[in-house]
VEXDREN-2710 file (C-alpha; in Angstrom, 1 decimal):
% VEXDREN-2710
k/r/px/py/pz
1/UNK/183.8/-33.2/129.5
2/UNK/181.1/-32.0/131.4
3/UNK/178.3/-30.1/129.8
4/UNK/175.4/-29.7/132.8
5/UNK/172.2/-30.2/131.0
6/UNK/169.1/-27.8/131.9
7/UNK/165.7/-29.2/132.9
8/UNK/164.5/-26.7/129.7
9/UNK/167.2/-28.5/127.0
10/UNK/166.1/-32.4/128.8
11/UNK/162.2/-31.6/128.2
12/UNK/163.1/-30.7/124.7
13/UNK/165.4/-33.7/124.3
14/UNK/163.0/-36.4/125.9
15/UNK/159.9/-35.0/123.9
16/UNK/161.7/-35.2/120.6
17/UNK/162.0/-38.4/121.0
18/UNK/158.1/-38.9/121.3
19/UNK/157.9/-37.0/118.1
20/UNK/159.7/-39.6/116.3
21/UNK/156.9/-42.0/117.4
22/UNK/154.0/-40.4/116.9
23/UNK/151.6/-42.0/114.5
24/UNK/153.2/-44.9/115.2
25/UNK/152.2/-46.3/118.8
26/UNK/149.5/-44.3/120.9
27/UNK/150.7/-41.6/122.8
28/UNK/149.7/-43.0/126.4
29/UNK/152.4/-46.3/125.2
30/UNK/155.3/-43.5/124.3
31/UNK/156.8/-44.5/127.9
32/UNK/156.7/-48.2/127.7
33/UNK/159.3/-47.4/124.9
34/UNK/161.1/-44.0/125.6
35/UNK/161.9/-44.8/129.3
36/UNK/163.8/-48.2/129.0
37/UNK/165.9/-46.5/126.0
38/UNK/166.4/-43.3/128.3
39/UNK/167.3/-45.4/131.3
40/UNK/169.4/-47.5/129.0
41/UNK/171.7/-44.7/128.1
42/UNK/171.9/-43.3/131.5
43/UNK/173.5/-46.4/132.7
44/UNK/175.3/-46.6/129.9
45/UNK/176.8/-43.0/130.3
46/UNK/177.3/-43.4/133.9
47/UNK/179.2/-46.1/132.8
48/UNK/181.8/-44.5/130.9
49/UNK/181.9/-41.5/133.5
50/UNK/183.2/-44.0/136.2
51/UNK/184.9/-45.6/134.0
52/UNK/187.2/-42.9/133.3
53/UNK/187.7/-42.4/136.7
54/UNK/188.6/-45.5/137.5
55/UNK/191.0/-45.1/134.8
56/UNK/192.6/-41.8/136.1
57/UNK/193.1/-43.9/139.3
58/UNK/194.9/-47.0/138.0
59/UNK/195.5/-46.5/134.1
60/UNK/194.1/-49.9/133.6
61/UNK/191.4/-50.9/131.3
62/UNK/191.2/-53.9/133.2
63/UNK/190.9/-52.5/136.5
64/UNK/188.6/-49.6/135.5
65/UNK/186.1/-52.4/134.4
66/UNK/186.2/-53.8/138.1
67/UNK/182.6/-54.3/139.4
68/UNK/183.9/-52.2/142.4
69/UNK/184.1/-49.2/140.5
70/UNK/180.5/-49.4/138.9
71/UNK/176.8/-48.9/140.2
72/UNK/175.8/-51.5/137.8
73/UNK/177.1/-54.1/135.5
74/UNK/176.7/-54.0/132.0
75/UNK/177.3/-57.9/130.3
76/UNK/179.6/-57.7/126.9
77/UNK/177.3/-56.6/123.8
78/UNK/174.7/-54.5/125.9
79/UNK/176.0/-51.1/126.1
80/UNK/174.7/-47.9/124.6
81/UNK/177.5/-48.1/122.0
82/UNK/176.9/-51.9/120.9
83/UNK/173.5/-51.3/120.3
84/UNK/174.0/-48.4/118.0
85/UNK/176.2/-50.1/115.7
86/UNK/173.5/-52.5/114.9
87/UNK/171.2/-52.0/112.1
88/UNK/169.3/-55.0/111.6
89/UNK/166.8/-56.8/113.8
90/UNK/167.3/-53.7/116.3
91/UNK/164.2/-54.3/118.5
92/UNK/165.4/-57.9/119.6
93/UNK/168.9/-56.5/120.8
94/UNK/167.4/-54.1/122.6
95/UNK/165.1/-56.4/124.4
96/UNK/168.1/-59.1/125.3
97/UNK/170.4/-56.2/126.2
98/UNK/168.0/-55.2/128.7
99/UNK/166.9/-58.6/130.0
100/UNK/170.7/-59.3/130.3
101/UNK/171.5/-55.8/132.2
102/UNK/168.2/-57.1/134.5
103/UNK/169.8/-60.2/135.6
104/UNK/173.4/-58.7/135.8
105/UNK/171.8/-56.7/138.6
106/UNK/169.3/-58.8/140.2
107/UNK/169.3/-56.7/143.7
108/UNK/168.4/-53.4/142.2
109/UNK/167.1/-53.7/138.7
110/UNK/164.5/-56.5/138.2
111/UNK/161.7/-55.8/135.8
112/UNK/163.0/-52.3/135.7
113/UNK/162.8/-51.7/132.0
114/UNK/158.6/-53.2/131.8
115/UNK/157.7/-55.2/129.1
116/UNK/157.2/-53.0/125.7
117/UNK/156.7/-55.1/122.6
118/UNK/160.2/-54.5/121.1
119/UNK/159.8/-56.9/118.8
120/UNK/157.4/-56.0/116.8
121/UNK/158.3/-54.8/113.4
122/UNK/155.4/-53.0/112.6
123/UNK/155.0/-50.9/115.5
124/UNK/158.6/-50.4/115.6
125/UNK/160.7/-50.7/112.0
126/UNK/164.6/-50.8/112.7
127/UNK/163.8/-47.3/110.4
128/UNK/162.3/-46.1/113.5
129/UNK/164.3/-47.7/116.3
130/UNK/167.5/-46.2/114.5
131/UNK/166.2/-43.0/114.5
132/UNK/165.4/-43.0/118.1
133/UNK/168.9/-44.5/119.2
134/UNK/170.1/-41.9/117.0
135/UNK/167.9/-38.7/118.6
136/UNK/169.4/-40.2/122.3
137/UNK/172.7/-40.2/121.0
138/UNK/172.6/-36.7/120.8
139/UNK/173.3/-36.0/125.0
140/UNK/175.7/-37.6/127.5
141/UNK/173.5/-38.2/130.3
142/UNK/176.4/-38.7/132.9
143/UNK/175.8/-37.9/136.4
144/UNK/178.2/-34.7/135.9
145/UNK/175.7/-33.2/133.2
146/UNK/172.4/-34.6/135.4
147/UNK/173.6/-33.9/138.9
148/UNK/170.3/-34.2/140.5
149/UNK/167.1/-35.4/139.9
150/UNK/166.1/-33.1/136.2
151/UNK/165.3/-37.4/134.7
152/UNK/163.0/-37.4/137.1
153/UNK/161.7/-34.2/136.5
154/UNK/161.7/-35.0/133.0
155/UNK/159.6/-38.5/133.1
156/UNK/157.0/-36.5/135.0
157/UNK/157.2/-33.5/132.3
158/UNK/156.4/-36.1/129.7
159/UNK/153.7/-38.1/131.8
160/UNK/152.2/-34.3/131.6
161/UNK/152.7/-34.3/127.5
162/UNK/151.9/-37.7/126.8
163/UNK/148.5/-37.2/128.9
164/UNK/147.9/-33.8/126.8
165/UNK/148.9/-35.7/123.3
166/UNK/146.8/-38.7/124.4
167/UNK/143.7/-36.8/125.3
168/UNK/143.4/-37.8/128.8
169/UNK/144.1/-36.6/132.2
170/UNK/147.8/-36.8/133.9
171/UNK/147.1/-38.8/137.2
172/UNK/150.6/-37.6/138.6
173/UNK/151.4/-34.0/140.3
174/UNK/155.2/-32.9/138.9
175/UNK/156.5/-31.5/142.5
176/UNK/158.5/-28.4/141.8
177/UNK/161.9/-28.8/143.0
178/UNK/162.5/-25.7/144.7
179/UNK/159.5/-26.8/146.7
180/UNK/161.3/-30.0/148.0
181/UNK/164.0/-27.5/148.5
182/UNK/162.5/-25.4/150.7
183/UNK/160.4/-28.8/152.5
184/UNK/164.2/-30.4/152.8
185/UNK/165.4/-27.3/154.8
186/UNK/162.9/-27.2/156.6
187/UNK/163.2/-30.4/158.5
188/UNK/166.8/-30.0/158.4
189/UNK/168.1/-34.3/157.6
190/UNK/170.8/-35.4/159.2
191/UNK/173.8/-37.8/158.6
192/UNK/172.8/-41.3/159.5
193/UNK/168.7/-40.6/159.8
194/UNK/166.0/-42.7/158.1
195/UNK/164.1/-40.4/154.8
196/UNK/160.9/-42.3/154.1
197/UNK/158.6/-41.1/151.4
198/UNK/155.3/-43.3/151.3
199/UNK/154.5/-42.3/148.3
200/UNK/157.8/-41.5/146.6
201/UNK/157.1/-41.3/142.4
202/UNK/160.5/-41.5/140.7
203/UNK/162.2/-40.8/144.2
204/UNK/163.1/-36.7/144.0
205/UNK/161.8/-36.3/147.3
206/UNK/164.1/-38.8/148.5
207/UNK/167.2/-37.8/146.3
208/UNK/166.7/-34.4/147.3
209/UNK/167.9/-34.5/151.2
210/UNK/170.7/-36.1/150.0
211/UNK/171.5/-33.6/147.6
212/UNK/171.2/-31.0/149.7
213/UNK/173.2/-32.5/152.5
214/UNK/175.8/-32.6/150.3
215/UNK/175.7/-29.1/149.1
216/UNK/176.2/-28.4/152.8
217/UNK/179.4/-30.4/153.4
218/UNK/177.5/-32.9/155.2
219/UNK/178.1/-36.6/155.0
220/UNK/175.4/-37.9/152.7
221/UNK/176.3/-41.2/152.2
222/UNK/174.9/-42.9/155.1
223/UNK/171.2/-41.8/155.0
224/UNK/169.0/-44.5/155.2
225/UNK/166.5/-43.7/152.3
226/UNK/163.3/-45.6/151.8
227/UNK/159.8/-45.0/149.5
228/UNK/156.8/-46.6/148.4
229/UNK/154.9/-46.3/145.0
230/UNK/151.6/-47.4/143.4
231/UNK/152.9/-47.5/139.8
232/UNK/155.2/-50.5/138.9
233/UNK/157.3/-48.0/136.1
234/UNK/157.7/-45.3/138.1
235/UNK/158.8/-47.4/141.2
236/UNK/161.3/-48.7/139.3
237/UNK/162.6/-45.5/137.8
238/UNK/163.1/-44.6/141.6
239/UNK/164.9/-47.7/142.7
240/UNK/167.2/-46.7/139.5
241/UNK/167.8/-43.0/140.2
242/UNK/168.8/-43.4/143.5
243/UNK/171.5/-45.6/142.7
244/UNK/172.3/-43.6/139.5
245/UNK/172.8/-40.9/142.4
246/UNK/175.5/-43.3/144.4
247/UNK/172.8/-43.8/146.9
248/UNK/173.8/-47.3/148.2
249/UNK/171.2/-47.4/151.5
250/UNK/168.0/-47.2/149.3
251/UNK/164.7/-48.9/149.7
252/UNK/162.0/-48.4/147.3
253/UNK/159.1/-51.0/147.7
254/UNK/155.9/-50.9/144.6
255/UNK/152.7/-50.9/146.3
256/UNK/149.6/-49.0/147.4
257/UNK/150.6/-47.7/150.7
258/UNK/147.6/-47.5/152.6
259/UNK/146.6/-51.2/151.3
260/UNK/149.7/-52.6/152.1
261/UNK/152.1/-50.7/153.9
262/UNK/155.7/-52.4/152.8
263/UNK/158.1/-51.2/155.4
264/UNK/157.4/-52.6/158.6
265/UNK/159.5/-53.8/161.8
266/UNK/160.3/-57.3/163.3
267/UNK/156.9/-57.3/165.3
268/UNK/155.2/-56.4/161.8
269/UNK/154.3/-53.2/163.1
270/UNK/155.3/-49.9/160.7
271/UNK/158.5/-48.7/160.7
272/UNK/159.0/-45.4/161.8
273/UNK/161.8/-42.7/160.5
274/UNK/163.3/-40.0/161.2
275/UNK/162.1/-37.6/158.4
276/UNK/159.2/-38.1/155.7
277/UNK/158.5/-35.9/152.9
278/UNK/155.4/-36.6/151.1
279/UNK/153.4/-35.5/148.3
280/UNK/150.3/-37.8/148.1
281/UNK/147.5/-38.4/145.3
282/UNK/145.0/-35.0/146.5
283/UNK/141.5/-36.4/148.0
284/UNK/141.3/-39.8/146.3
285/UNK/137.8/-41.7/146.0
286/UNK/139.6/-44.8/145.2
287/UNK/140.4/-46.3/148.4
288/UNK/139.6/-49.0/150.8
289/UNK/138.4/-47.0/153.5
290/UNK/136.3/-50.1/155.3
291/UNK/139.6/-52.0/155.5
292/UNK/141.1/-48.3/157.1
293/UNK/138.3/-48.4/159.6
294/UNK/139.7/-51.7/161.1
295/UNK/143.1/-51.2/160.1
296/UNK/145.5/-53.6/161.0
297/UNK/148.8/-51.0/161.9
298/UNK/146.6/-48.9/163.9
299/UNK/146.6/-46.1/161.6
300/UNK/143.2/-44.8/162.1
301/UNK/144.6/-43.3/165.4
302/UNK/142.4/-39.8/164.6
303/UNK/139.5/-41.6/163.0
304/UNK/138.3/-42.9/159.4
305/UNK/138.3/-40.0/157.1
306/UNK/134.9/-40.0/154.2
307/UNK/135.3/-41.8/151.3
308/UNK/135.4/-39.1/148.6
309/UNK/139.1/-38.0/150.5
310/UNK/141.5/-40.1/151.6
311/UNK/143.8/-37.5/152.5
312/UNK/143.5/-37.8/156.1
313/UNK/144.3/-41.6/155.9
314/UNK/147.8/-40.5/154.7
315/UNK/148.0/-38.0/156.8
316/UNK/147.4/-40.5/159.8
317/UNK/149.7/-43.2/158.1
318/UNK/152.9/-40.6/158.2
319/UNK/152.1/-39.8/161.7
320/UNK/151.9/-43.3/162.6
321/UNK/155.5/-43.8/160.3
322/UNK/157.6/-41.0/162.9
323/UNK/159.7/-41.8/164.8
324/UNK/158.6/-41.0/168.3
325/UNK/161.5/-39.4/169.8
326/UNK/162.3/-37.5/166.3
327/UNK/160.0/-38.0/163.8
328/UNK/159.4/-34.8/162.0
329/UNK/157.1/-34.4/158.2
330/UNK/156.5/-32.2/155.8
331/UNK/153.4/-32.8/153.6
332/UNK/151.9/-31.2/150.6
333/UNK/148.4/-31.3/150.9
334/UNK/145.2/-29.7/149.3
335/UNK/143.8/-26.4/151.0
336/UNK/140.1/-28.5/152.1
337/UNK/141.9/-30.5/154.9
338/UNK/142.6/-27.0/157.0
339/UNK/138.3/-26.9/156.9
340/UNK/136.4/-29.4/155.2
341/UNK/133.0/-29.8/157.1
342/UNK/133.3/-33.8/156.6
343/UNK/136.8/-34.4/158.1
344/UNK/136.0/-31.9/161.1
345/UNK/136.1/-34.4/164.0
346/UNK/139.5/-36.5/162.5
347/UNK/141.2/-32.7/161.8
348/UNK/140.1/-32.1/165.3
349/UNK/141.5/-34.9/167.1
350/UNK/145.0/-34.6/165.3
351/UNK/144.8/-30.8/166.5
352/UNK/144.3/-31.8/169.9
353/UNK/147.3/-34.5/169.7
354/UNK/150.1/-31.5/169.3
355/UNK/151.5/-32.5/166.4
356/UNK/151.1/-29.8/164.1
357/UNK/154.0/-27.9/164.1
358/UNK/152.8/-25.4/161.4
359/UNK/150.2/-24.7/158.3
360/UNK/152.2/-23.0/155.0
361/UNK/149.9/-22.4/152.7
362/UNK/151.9/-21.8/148.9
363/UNK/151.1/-20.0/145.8
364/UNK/149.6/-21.2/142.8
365/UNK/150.8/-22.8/139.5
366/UNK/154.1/-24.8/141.6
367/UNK/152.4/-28.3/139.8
368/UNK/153.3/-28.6/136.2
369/UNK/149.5/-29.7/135.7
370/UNK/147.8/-27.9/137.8
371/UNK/147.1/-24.2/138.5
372/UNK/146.0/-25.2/142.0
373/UNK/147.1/-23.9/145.7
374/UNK/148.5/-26.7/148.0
375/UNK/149.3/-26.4/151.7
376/UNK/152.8/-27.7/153.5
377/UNK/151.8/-29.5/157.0
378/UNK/154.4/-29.5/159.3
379/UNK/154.5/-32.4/161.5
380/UNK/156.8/-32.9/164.9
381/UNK/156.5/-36.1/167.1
382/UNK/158.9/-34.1/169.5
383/UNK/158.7/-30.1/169.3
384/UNK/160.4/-28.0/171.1
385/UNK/159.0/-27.1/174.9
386/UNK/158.6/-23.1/173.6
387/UNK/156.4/-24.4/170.3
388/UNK/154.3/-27.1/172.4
389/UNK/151.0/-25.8/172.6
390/UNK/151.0/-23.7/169.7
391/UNK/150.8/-23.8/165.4
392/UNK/152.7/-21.3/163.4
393/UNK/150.3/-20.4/160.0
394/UNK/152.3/-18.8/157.2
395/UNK/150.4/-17.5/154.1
396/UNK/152.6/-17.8/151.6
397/UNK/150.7/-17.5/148.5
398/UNK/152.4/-14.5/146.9
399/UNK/156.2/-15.8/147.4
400/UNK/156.9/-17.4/143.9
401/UNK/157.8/-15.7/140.7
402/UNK/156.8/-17.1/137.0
403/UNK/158.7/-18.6/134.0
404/UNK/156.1/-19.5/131.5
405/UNK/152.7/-21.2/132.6
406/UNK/155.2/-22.5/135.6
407/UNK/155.7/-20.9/139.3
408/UNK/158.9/-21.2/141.3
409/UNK/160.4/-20.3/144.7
410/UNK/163.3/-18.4/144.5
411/UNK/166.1/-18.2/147.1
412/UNK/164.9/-15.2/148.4
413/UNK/161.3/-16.7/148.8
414/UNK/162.7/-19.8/150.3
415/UNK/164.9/-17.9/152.3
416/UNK/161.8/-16.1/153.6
417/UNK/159.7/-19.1/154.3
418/UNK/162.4/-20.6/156.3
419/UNK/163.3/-18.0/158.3
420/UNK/159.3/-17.5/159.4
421/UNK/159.4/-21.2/159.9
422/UNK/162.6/-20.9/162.4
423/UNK/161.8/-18.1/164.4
424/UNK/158.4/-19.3/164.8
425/UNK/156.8/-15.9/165.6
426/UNK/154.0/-13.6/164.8
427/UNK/154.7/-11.2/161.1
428/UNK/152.3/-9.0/160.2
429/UNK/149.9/-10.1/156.9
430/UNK/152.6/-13.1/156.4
431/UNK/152.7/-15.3/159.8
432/UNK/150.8/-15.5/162.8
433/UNK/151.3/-18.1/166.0
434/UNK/148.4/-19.4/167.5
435/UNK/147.5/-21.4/170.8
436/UNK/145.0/-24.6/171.0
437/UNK/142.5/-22.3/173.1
438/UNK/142.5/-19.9/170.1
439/UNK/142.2/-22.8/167.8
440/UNK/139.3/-24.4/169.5
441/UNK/137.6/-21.2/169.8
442/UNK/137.6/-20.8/165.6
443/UNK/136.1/-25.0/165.3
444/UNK/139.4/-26.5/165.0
445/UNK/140.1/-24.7/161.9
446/UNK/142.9/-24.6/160.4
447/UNK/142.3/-22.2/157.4
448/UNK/144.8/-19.7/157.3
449/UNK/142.8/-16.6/156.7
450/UNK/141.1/-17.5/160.4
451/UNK/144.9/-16.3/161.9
452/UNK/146.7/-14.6/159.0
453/UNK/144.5/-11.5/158.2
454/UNK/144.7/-10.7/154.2
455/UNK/146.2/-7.5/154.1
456/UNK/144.7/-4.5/152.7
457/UNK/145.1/-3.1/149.5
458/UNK/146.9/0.4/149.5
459/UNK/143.7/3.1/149.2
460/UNK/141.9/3.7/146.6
461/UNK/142.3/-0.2/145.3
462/UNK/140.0/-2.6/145.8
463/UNK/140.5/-5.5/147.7
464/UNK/142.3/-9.0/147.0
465/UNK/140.9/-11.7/147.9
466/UNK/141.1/-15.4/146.3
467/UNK/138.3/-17.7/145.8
468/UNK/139.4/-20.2/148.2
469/UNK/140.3/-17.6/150.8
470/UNK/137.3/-16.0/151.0
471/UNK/135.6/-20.0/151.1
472/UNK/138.2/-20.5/153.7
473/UNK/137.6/-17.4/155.6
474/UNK/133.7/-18.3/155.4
475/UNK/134.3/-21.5/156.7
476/UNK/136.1/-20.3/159.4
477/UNK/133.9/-17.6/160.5
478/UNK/130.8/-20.4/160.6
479/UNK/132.8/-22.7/162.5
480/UNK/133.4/-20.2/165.1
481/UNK/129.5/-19.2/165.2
482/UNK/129.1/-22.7/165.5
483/UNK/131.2/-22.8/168.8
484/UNK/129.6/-19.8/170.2
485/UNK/126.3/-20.7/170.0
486/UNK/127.1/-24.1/171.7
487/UNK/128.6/-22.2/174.6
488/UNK/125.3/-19.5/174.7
489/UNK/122.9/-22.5/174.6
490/UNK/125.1/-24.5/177.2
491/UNK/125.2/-21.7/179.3
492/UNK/121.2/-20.9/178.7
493/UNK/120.9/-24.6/179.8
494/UNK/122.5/-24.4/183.1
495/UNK/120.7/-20.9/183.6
496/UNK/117.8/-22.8/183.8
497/UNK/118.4/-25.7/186.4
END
């Protein structure tokens, strides 16, 4: 029976189990341990869910158990179920059921389940173990009760928590579903394109145009889905949740994507596709940018952004990954690449190339760890002849509503999004289209204040303005001084030939 699981009850259910470890292993190892188990079951689950279809099909426990009619195989002795039932010596059938599951799959689950120390007695007593197999016991986590990606949603939840029990910093962004929603509608996926995500997490971007082709009727199965991710866990989470989602044409490569590009063509070139949705690591420092500078695909194509930001180089690697015919990208970025003083001449050039499409600048709090303000950047390869020319700016910063410490888009704030983005035209304190004259004239900014005037508050209130608008607006308003006192002292210079 199905019984559809909320993203609220899995937070709850995945962080109880950390609570039956703590004091036990140190909170920044809780995923080497809680992970495998949680993956384990899923497969498990999923499992059993086909397997009763299969069964309503041919009434045969013999044919239900036909490779066929599973994602994965499961060897004798290594389900959910056989593991339970044991009470001694837990650890080690855990480890061998998952080493076995591993090489059962070898095209689509090797090394997924890392290398925790199940063994160990004292960090884990079977005491411990039990009650852990016992706590995930609790939910069915068939695909009818986790439709989607909420797993996903829930390793990143608890990457959040097992940061804030640890003490340190959470190094990963949770991108808010209805976010990748409204991104997804926006370039508008179609049966049979390539989705490529270069830096893809547990894969939601990815599962999420599927998901939402399939709401729409649309045939879903033959997208051609492909990502790339730094961390060797979470790539292989993703490699397991797309197949967990009946995805068949998946591709997820672990790497750093701007040190070694995976995907690449038969000339060793980059592969381009059809749609990318990307959410990259916000002005890294890390980053090789001398190796960018002479980079080997060609990717520097606008210039070599500073090293304290990297987020032009991925930027630049997504426009060199369309396809040039119909590549189109949708990229959540931080507000300082619309004006940062350092990237200036490398924002510039990709203004001048005409791929901007348009600038939608979001409301606070849609990051589970972060209160910030991102920016989507629309990118077409091919836009229409009536958009060429031009960049619609949407300021979008008060479309969300609030559950909690958490923001969301609702329907009716995606719905107005969208419909700005489609019609492409001019509304008053919400959108504004500009021209490339217009833009040049402001520096080659694109900070949306510069074309979307704040509006007023109603009289007698003071007005509203944010921190990083009124930065924004600053920076605009000096860039364009900038621009007009080049053209008075170029024109005082030819006065005086």
């Amino acid at each position: 029976m199905s019984s559809r699981i909320t993203q609220h009850e899995l937070e709850n259910y995945l962080w109880g189990a950390a609570t039956v470890l703590r004091g036990l292993i140190d909170a920044g190892d809780y995923k080497q341990y809680i992970f495998p188990l949680v993956f384990l079951k899923r497969i498990s689950d999923v499992y059993d869910e086909e397997h009763a279809a299969a069964m309503e099909i041919y009434g045969d426990e013999l044919l239900a158990d036909l490779p066929e009619n599973h994602r994965f195989a499961i060897p004798g002795g290594c389900h959910w179920d056989d593991i339970r039932a044991v009470t001694s010596d837990i650890g080690s059938t855990v480890l061998k059921a998952m080493r076995a599951i591993e090489s059962a799959n070898p095209d689509t689950l090797p090394g997924v389940f890392g290398d925790g120390d199940w063994g160990n007695k004292n960090l884990l007593p079977d005491s411990t173990l039990s009650d852990l197999i016992e706590h995930f016991s609790s939910k069915t986590l068939s695909i009818a009760n986790l439709p989607e990606d909420e797993l996903g949603n829930g390793y990143e939840y608890l990457i959040k928590k097992f940061a804030d029990d640890s003490g340190h910093t959470a190094q990963e962004f949770y991108t808010n579903r209805t976010l990748v929603h409204l991104m997804t509608l926006m370039l508008e996926p179609q049966p049979g394109e390539s989705v490529y995500d270069p830096t893809c997490g547990t894969g939601g971007m990815l599962i999420s145009t599927a998901a939402e082709m399939k709401r729409q009727g649309k045939e879903w199965r033959n997208l051609r889905l492909y990502g790339q991710e730094l961390n060797h866990g979470t790539s292989a989470i993703a490699r397991m949740n797309l197949f967990l989602h009946g995805i068949t044409d998946g591709h997820i490569a672990h790497g750093d994507t701007l040190a070694r590009p995976d995907f690449l063509n038969s000339k060793g070139d980059l592969q381009t596709f059809d749609v990318v949705l990307a959410n990259p690591p916000y002005s890294i420092r890390a980053w090789n940018r001398a190796a960018f500078a002479r980079d080997a695909y060609g990717r520097n194509i606008w210039g070599v952004p500073p090293q304290n930001a990297a987020d032009y180089a991925f930027i630049q690697h997504i426009t060199k990954s369309l396809d040039p015919k119909t590549g189109r990208a949708a990229v959540l970025l931080p507000h300082g690449i619309l004006h940062r003083l350092a990237e200036a001449e490398v924002r510039r050039a990709m203004i001048e190339s005409d791929l901007v499409e348009a600038v939608i600048g979001l409301a606070h709090g849609l990051f589970y760890n972060s209160g910030m303000e991102a920016i989507v950047l629309v990118l077409n390869a091919n836009k229409p002849v009536e958009r060429q020319g031009q960049v619609l700016f949407i300021n979008a910063k008060n479309e969300y509503f609030r559950e909690g410490v958490q923001s969301f888009l609702s329907d009716a704030h995606q719905t107005r999004i969208l419909d700005a983005y489609r019609h492409f035209s001019p509304e008053l304190g919400f959108a504004a289209v500009s021209c490339l004259d217009e833009i040049r004239s402001k520096g080659h900014t694109l900070a949306i204040p510069a074309y979307v005037p704040v509006a007023r508050a109603a009289a007698g209130e003071a007005d509203s303005l944010s921190v990083a608008d009124a930065v924004a607006a600053w920076r605009s308003a000096s860039a364009a001084a900038d621009v007009a006192l080049d053209d008075i002292q170029e024109l005082l210079a030819g006065g005086t030939k």
